[in-house]
MMTF fields as JSON, N, C-alpha, C and O atoms, coordinates in Angstrom:
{
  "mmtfVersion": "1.0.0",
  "mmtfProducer": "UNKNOWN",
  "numBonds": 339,
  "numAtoms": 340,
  "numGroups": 85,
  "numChains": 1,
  "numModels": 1,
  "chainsPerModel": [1],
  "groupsPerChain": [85],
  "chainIdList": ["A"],
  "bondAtomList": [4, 2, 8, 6, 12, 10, 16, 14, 20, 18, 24, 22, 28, 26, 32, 30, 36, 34, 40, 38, 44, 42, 48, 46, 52, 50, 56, 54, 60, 58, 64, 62, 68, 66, 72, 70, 76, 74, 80, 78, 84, 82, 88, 86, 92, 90, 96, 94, 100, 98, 104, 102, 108, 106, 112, 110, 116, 114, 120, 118, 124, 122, 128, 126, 132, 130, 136, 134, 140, 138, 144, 142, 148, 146, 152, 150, 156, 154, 160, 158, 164, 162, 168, 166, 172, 170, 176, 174, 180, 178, 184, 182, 188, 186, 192, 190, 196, 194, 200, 198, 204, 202, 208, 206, 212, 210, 216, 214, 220, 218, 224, 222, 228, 226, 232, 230, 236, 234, 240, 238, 244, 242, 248, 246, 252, 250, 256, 254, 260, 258, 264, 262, 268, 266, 272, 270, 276, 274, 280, 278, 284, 282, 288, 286, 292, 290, 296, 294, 300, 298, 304, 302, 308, 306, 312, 310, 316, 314, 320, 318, 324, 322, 328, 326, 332, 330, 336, 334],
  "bondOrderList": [1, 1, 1, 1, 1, 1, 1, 1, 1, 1, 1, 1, 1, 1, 1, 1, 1, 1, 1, 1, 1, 1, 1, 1, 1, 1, 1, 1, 1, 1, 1, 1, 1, 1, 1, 1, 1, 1, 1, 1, 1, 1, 1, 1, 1, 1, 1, 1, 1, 1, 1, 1, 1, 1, 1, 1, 1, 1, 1, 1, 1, 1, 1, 1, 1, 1, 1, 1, 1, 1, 1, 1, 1, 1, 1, 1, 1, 1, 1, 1, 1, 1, 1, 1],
  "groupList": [{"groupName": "UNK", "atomNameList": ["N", "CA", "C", "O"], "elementList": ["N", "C", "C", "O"], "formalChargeList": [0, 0, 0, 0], "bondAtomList": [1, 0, 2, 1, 3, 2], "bondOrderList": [1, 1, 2], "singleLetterCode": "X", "chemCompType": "L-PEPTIDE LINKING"}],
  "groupTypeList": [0, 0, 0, 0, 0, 0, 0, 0, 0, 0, 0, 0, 0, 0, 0, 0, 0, 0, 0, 0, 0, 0, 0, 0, 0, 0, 0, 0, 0, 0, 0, 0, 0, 0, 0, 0, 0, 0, 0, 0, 0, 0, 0, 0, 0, 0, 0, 0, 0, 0, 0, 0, 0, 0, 0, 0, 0, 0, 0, 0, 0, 0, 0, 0, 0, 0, 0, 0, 0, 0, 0, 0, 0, 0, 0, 0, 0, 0, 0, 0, 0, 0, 0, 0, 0],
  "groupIdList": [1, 2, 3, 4, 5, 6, 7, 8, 9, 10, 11, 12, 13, 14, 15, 16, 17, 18, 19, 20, 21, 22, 23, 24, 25, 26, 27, 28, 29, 30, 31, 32, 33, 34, 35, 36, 37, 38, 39, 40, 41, 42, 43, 44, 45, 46, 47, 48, 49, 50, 51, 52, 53, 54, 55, 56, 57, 58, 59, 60, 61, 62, 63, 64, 65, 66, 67, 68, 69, 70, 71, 72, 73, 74, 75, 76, 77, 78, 79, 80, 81, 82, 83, 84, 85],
  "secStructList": [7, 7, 7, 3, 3, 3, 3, 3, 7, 1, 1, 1, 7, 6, 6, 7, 3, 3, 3, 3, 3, 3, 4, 4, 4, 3, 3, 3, 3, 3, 3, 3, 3, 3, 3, 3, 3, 3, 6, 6, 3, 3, 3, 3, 3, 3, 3, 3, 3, 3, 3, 3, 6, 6, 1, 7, 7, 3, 3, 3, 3, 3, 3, 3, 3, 1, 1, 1, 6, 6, 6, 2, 2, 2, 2, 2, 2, 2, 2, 2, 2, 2, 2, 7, 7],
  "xCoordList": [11.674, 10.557, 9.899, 10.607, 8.706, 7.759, 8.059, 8.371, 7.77, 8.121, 6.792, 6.543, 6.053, 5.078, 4.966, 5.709, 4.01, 4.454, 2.85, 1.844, 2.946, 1.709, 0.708, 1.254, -0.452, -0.56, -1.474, -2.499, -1.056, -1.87, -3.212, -3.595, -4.034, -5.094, -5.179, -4.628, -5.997, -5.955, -7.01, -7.236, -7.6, -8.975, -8.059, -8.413, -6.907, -7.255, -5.454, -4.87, -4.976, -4.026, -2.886, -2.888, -1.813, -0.448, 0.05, 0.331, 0.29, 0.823, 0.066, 0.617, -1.519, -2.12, -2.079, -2.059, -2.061, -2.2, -3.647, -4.451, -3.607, -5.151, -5.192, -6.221, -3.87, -3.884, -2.552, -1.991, -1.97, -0.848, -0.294, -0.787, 0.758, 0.54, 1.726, 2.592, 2.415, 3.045, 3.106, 2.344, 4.638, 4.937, 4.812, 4.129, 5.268, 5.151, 3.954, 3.81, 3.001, 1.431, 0.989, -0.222, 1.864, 1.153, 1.267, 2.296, -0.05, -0.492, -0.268, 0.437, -0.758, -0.035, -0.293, -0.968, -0.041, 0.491, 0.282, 1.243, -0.539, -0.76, -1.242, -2.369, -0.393, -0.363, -1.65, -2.132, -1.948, -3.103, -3.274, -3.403, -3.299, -2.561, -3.932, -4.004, -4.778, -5.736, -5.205, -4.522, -5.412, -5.201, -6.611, -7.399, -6.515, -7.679, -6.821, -5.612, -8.038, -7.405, -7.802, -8.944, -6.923, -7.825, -7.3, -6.765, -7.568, -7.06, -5.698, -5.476, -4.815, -3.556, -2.816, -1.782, -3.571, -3.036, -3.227, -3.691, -2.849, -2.934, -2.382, -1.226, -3.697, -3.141, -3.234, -4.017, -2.017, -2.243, -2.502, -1.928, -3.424, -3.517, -2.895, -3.102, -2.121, -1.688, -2.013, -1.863, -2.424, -3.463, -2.488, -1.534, -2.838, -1.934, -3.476, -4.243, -3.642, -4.915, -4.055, -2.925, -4.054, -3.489, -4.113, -5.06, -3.724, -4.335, -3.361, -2.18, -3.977, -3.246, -3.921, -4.996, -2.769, -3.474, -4.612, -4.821, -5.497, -6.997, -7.579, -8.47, -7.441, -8.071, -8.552, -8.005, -9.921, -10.237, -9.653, -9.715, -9.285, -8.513, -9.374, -10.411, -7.972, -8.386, -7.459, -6.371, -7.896, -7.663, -6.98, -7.917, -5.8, -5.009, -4.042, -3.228, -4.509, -4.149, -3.141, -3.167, -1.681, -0.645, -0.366, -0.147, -0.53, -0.118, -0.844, -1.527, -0.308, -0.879, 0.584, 1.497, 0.33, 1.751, 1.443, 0.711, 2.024, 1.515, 2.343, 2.142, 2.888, 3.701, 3.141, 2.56, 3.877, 3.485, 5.09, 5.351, 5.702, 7.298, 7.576, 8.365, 6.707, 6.197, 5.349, 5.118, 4.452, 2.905, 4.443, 4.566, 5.346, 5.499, 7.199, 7.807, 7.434, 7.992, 7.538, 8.166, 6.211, 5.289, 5.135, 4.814, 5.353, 4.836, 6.441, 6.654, 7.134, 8.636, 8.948, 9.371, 8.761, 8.521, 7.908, 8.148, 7.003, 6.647, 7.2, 7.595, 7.302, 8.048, 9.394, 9.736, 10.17, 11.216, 10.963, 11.818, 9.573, 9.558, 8.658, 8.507, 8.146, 8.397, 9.399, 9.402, 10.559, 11.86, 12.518, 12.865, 12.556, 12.974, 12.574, 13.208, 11.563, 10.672, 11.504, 11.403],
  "yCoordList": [10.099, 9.222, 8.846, 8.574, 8.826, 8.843, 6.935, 6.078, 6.904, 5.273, 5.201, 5.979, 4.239, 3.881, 2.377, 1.396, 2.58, 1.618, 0.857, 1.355, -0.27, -1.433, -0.771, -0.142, -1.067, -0.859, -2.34, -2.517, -3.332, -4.657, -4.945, -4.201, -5.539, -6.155, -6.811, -7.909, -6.406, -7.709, -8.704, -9.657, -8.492, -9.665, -10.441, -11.588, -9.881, -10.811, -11.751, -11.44, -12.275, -13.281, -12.907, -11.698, -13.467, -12.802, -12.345, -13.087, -11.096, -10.537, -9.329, -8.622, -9.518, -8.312, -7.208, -6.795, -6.588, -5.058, -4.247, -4.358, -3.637, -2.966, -1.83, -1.377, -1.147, 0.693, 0.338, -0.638, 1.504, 1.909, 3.67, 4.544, 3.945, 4.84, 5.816, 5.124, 7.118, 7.53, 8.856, 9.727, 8.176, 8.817, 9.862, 10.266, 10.781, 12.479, 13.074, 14.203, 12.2, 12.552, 12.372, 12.496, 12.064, 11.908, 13.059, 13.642, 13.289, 14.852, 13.997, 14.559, 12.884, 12.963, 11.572, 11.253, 10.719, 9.169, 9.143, 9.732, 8.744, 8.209, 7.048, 6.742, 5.997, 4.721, 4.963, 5.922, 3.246, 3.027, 1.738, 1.005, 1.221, -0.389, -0.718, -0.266, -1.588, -2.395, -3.582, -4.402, -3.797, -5.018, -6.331, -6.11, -7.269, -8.059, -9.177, -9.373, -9.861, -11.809, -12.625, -12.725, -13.631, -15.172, -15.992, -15.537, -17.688, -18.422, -18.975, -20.134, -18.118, -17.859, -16.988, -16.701, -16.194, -14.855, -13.811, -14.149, -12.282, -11.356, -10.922, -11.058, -10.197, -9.974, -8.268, -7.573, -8.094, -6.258, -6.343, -7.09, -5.461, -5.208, -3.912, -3.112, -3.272, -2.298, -1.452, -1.847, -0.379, 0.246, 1.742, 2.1, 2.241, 3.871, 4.479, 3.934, 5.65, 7.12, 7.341, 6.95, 7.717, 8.106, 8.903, 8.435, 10.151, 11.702, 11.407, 11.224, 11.363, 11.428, 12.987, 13.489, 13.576, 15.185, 14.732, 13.528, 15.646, 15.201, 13.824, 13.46, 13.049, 11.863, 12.153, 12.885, 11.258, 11.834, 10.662, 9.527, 10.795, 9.729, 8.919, 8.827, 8.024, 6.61, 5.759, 6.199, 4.305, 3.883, 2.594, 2.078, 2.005, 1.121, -0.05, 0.149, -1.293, -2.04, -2.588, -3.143, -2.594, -2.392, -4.501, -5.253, -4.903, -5.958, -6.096, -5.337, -7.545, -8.023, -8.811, -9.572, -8.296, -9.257, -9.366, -8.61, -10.393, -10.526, -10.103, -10.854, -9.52, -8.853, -7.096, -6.827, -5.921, -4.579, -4.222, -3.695, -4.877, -4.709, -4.994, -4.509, -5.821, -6.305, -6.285, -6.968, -4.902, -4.28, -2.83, -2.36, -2.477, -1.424, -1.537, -0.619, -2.909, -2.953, -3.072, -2.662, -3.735, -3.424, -1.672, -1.38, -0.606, 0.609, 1.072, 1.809, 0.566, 1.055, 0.623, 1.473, -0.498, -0.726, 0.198, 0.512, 0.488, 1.632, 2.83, 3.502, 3.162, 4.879, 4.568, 5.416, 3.046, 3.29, 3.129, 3.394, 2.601, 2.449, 3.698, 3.444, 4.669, 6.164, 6.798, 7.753, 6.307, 7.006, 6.991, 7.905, 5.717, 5.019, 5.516, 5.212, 6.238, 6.261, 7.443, 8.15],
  "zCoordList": [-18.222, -18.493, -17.16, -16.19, -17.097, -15.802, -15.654, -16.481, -14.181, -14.113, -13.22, -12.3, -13.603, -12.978, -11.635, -11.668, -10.732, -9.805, -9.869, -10.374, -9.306, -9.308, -7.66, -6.753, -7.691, -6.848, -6.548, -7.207, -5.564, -6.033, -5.887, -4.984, -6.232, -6.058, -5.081, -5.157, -3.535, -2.765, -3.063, -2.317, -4.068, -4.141, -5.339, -5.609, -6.066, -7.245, -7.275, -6.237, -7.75, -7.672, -7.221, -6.989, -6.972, -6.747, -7.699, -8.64, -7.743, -8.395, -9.642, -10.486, -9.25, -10.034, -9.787, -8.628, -10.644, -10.123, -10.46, -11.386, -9.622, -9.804, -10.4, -10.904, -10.404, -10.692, -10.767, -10.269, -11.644, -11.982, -11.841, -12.554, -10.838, -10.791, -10.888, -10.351, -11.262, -11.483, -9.657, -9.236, -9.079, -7.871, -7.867, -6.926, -8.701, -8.978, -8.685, -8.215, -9.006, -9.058, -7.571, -7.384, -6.346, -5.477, -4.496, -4.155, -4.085, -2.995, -1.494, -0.657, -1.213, 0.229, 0.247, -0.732, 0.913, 1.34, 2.58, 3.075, 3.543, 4.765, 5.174, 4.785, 6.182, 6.122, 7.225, 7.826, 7.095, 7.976, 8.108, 7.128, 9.585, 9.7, 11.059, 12.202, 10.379, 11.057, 11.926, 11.313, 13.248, 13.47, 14.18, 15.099, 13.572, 13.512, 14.286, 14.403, 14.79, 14.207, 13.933, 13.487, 14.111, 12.754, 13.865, 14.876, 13.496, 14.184, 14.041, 13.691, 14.319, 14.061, 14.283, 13.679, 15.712, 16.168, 15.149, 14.06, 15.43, 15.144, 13.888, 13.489, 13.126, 11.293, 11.783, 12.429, 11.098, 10.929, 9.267, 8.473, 9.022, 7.676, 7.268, 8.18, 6.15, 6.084, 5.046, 3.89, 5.275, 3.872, 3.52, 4.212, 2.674, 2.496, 1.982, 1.187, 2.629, 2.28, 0.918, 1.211, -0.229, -0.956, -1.851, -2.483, -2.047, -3.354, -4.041, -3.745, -5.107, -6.451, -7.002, -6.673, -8.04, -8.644, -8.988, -9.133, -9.161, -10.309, -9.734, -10.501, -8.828, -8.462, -6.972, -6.148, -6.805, -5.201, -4.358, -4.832, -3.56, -2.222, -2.793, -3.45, -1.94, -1.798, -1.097, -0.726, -0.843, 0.406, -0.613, -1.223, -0.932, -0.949, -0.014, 0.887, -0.64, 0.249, -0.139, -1.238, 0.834, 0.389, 0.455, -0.494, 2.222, 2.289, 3.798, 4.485, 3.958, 4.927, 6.449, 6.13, 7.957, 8.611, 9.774, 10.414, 10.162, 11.7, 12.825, 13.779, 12.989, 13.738, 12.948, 11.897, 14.505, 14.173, 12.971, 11.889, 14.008, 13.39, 11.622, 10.811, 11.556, 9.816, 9.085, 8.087, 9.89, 9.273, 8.755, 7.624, 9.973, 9.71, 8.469, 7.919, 8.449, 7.101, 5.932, 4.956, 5.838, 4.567, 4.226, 3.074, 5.17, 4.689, 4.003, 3.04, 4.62, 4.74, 3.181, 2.397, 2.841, 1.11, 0.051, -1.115, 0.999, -0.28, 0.057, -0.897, 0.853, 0.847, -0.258, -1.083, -0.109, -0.818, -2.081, -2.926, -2.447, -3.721, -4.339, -5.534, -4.078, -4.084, -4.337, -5.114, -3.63, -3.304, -4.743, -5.491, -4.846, -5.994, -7.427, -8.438, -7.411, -8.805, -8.949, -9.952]
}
């Protein structure tokens, strides 16, 4: 049975999901980690390029950390939750 994963909404509440998506279906996964700031030091934002079969890229926003060390555990979450599926 296919297990599907959330992919969240960053505009909409904690915990929405925007797309739902089945791991099998994915052609390639490449992270992509912005860093900005606010008044509060440095935000990395962390995004994944993501092909799905039959779908054209697209750019998902995974999470948000202020440290690189915890932009690059936000990506590390999803590879395992890939792993996982």
């Amino acid at each position: 049975m296919p297990r599907l994963l959330p992919l969240h909404d960053k505009d909409g509440s904690p915990g929405d999901s925007r797309l739902w998506i089945n791991p099998d279906h994915i052609v390639t996964a490449a992270p992509s980690i912005t860093r900005s700031a606010d008044t509060h030091g440095d935000v990395f934002t962390v995004w994944v390029e993501l092909k799905l079969e039959g779908v054209p890229m697209m750019r998902v926003w995974l999470g948000t950390a202020s440290t690189a060390e915890a932009a690059s555990a936000v990506w590390d979450t999803f590879l395992i939750q890939i792993a996982d599926a």
